[in-house]
C-alpha positions in Angstrom: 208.8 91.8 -8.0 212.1 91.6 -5.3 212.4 89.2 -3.3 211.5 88.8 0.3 214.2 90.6 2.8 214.8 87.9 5.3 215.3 90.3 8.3 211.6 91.8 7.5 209.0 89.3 9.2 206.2 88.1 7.3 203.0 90.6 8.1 200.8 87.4 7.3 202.8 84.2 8.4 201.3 81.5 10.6 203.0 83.0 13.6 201.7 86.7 13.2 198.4 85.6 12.8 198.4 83.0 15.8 199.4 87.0 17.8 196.6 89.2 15.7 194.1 85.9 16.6 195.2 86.3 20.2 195.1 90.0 21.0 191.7 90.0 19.2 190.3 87.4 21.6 191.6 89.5 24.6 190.2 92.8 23.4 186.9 90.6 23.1 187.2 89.6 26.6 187.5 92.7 27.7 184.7 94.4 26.1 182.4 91.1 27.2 183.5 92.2 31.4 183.1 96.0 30.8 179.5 94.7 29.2 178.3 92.6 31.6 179.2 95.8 34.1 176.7 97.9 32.0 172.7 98.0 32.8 171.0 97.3 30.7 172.8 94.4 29.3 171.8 94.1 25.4 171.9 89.9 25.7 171.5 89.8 21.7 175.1 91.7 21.7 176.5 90.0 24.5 175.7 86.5 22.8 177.1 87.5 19.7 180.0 88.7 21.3 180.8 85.7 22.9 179.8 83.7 20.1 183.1 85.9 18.3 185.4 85.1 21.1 184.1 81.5 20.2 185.0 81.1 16.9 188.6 83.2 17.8 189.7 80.4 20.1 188.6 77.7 17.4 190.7 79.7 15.0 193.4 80.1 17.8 193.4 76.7 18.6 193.9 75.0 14.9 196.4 77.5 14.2 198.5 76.3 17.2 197.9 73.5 16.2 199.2 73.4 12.4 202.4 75.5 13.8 203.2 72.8 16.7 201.5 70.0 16.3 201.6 67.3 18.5 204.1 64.6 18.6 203.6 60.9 17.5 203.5 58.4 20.2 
C-alpha cells in the first residue's frame, strides 16, 4: 500500500463531505420548488423529499460542527 500524496485531497475527509452534504441539500431544494410548481403535486413524495433535505441539514449541521466547533466561554 503507498502512502497518501499530500498534494491529492482526501475524496472522503470531513471537509469534502461537509461540500457533497451541501450540494445534495441544494439539489434537494431545487427539485422540492420545481415540485411544488407541478399539478398534481404527489404530497407522499414531496414529504419524503423534504423529510431528505431534513435529515441533510442534521447531517450538515453536526458535521460543521465536529470540523469547527464552538469555542469555550
Amino acid at each position: 500500500m503507498q502512502p497518501a500524496d499530500p498534494d491529492v485531497p482526501n475524496l472522503r475527509s470531513p471537509d469534502r463531505q461537509l461540500i457533497e452534504l451541501r450540494i445534495e441539500h441544494a439539489d434537494l431544494d431545487n427539485l422540492i420548488d420545481r415540485a411544488v410548481e407541478v399539478s398534481p403535486i404527489d404530497e407522499l413524495a414531496l414529504r419524503r423529499l423534504k423529510k431528505r433535505r431534513l435529515m441533510l441539514r442534521d447531517q450538515i449541521a453536526r458535521l460543521a460542527a465536529e470540523l469547527d466547533p464552538p469555542e469555550p466561554a
